[in-house]
N, C-alpha and C positions, 0 to 999 in steps of 0.2 A: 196650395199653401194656406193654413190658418192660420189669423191671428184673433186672439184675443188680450184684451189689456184692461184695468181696471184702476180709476186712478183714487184714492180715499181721501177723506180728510187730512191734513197735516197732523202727528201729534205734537202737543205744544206749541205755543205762539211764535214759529221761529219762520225762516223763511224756508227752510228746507220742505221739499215735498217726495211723497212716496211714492212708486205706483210699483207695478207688475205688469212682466208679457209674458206669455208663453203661445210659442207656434212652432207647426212641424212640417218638415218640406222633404222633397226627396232628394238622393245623395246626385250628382251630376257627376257623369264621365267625363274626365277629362285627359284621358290617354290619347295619345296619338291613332292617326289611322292603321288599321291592321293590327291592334292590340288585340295579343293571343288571351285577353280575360274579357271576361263582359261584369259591368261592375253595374251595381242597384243598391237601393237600401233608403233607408230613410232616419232624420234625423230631429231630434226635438230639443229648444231650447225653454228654458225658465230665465229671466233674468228680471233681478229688484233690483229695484234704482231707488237710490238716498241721496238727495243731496247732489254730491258732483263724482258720485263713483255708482259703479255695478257691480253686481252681485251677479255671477252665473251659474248655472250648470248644463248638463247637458245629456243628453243620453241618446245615442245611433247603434245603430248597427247596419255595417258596410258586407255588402255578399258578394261573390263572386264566382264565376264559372269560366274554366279552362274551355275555349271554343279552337282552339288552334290544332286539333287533333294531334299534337304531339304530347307527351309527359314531359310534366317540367322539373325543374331539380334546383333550381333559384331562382326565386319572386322579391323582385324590391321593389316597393307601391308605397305611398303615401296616403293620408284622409287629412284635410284642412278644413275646420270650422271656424266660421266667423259668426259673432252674430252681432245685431242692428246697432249695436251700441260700442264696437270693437272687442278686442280681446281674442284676437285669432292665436288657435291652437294649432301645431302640425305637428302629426303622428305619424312618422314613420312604419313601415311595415318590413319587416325582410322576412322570409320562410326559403330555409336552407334546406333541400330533402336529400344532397348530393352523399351523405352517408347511411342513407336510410329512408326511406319511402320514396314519392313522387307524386305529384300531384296530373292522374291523368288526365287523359281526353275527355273532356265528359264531367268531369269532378268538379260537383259546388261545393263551395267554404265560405267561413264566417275571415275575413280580410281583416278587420275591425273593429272593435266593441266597444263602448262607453266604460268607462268605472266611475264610479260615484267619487265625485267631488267638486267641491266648489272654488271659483274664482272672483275674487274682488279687485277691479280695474278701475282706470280712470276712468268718465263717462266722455265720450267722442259725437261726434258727429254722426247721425241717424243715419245710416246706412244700407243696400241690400244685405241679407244676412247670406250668408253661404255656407253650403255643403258638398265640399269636392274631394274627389278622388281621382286616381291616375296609375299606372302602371309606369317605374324608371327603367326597368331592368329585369330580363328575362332569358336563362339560359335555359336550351330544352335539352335531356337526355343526349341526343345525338350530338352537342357539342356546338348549335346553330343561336342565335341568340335573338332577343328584340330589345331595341332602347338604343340606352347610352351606357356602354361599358365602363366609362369615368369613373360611374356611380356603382361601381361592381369592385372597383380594381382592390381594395384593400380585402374583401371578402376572398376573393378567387387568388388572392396570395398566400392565405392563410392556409388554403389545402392540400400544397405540397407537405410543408410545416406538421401539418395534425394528420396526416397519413403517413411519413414517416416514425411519428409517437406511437399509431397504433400498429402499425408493422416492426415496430420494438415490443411493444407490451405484447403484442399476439408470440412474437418470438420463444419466451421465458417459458418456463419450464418450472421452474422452482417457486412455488408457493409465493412463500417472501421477498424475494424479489421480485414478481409482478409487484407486489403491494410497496414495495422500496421505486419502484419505476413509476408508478401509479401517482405516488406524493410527489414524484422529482415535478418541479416548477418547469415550465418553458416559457420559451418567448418567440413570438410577441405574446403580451397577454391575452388579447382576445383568442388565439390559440389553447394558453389553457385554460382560457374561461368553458371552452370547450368540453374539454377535459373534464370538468369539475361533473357533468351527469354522470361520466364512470364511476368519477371519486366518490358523490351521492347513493349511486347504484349501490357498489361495495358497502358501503356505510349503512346502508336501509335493508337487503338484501342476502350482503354475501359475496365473499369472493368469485364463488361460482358461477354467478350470475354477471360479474360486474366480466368477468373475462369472456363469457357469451357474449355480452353486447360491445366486447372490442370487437371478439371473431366477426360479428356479424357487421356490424359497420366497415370493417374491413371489405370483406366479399363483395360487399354491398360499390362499395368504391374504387373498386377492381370493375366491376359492372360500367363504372361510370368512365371507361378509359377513351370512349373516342372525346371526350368534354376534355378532358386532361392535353390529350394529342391537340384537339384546337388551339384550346389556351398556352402549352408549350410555343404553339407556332406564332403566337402571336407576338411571343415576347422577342 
């Protein structure tokens, strides 16, 4: 870990003083044992200080690699930064592949990413700064899982719900009535917030296209039926 800080003259005769840090450290695992991810990455903060507040930003990037040699179909993970002067952020992570891809054996990915922005806080008490990550929740292909499901439950209820929709939309036959079935709202909302890359699909694309990517998300979730038979039984 580096630091560097540099403190200037005040401007103006006031009591307030200025200075800068910036330093970069690496992201720490903090998943449980036997997490089927292996997580790295590294993470760099800037933070001005005025007075009695900060100024931050920050820019990481969190990577990860499937090492549990199964294909996974739901990733819920986390990234928390802190840095020396407070103002801890948490970043949720979910990646849903259970209508459409997987994330295999083997397969590295970008988990989390910085966007450019700044934060201004109260100034706290000097601190270690931190950069953690973790895996909550992981259901693999086969229906077998890692974590705590708690942290899953509203996502994996949502799948009956949005596979029913697309087992009507796939149904239709008639032009406009896909596109009449396509608008109709559901619920719960996160169901058709779902929804809405078909409704973008159609809109950027075409109807033709936007009812491929029903067909296929369908098949695709048909494929996923021994996950469906677990989670049945659990309920």
């Amino acid at each position: 870990m580096r630091f560097q800080s540099a403190i200037l003259v005040p401007l103006f005769l006031t009591l307030s003083a200025w200075s800068q840090l910036t330093y970069t450290m690496s992201v720490t695992d903090k998943s449980d044992p036997g997490s089927p991810l292996q997580i790295s990455g590294t993470a760099s903060f800037a933070e001005s200080i005025v007075a009695n507040s900060v100024t931050s930003s920050s820019n990481f990037k969190v990577k990860a690699r499937n090492v549990s040699g199964r294909a996974i179909v739901l990733l819920l993970a986390y990234f928390d930064e802190t840095g020396t002067h407070g103002g801890r952020t948490h970043h949720p992570v979910e990646i849903d592949h259970f209508f459409w891809g997987a994330i295999a054996p083997g397969d590295s990915f970008v988990l989390a990413r910085s966007r450019s922005r700044r934060r201004t806080f109260p100034l706290a008490t000097v601190a270690e700064p931190k950069a953690e990550a973790g895996v909550e929740y992981v259901q693999f292909m086969d229906g077998s899982s890692f974590g705590d499901e708690t942290t899953a439950k509203d996502i994996l209820g949502l799948r009956p719900v949005i596979l029913e929709a697309l087992r009507r939309l796939d149904a239709v036959t008639d032009k406009q009535e896909f596109l009449a079935r396509l608008a109709q709202k559901i619920q719960p909302d996160d169901a058709d917030r779902f929804l809405e890359a078909f409704r973008q699909t159609q809109k950027n694309y075409g109807t033709a296209v936007a009812r491929a990517q029903v067909h296929t998300g369908l098949i695709v979730a048909r494929g996923r039926a021994p996950a469906l038979r677990v989670q049945a039984a659990k309920k």
